[in-house]
C-alpha positions as CSV (number, residue, x, y, z in Angstrom):
1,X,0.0,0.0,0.0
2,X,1.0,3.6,-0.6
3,X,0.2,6.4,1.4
4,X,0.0,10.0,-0.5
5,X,-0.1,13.5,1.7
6,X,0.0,16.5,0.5
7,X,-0.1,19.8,1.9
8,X,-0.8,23.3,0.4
9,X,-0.1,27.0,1.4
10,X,-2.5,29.3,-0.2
11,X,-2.0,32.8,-1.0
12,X,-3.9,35.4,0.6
13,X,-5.5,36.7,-2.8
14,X,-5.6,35.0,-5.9
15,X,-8.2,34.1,-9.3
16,X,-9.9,36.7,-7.8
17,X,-10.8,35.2,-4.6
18,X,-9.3,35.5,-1.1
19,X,-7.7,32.5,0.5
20,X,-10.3,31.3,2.2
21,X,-12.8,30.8,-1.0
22,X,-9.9,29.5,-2.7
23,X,-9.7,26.9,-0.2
24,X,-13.3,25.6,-0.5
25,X,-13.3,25.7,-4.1
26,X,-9.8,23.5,-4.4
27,X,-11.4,21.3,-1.6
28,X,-14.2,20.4,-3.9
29,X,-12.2,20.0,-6.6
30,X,-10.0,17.4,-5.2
31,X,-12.8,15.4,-3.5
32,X,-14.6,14.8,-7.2
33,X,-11.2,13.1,-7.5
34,X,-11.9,10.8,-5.1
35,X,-13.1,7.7,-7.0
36,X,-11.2,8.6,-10.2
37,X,-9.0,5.2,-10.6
38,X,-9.8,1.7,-9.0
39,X,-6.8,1.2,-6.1
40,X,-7.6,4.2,-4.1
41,X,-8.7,2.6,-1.3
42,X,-8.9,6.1,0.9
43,X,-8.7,9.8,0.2
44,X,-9.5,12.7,2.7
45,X,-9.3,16.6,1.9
46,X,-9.4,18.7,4.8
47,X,-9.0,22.3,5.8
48,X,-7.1,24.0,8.2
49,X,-9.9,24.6,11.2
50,X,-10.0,27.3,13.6
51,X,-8.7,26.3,17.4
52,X,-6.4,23.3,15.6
53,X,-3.1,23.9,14.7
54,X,-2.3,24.2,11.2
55,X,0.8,26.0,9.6
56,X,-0.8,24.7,6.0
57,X,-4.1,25.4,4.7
58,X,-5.6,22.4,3.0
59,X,-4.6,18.7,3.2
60,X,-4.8,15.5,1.2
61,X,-4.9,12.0,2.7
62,X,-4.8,9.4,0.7
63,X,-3.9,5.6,0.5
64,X,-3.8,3.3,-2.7
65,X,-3.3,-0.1,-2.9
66,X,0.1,-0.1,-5.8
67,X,2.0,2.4,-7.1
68,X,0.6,1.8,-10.2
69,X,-2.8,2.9,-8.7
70,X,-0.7,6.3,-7.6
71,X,0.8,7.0,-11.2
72,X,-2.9,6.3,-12.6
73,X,-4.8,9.1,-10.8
74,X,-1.7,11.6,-10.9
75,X,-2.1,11.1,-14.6
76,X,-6.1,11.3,-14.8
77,X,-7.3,13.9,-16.7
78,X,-9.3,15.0,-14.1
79,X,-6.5,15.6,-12.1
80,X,-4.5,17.1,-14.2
81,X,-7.0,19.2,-15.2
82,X,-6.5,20.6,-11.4
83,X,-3.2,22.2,-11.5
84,X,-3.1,25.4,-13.4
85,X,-5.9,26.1,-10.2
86,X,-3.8,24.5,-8.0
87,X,-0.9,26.4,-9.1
88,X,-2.4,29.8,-9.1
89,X,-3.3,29.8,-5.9
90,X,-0.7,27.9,-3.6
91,X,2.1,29.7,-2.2
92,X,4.0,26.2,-1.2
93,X,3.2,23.0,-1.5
94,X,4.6,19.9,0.1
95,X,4.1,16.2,-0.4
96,X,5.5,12.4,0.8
97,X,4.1,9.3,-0.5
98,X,5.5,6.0,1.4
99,X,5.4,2.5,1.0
100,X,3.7,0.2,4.1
């Protein structure tokens, strides 16, 4: 199984929307890619939430059963169809995906 986290920074303005609408609308984005290849076998999004400690804004949480389940959604056109947003409006990004 491989576990895939990512973590995003936003900017505080950007497409015309503050940080916090950004947030929302990349959240919902990446949730419609949650049943995009067979192999994911989990996948969270989540926001940074008031009272929690956060130094990132959005998260991703996911778990597939191969790597070749991995490379399949990183290459959907779905997903791919994400980044230009995805890369407007992130001021950093980080990720780790691990073998268990």
């Amino acid at each position: 199984m491989i576990k895939h986290i990512v973590m995003w920074k936003l900017k505080d303005f950007a497409e015309g929307a503050d940080r916090a609408t950004n947030a929302a609308k990349m959240k919902e984005k990446l949730e419609a890619c949650a049943a995009l290849v067979p192999g994911t076998l989990k996948f969270e999004v989540a926001l940074a939430q008031p009272g929690l400690e956060a130094t990132y804004d959005i998260v991703l949480y996911s778990e597939f059963d191969s790597k070749g389940a991995l490379d399949a959604y990183a290459d959907h056109p779905t997903h791919q169809a994400l980044k230009p947003f995805i890369g407007a409006v992130r001021e950093s990004r980080q990720c780790m995906d691990y073998h268990i």
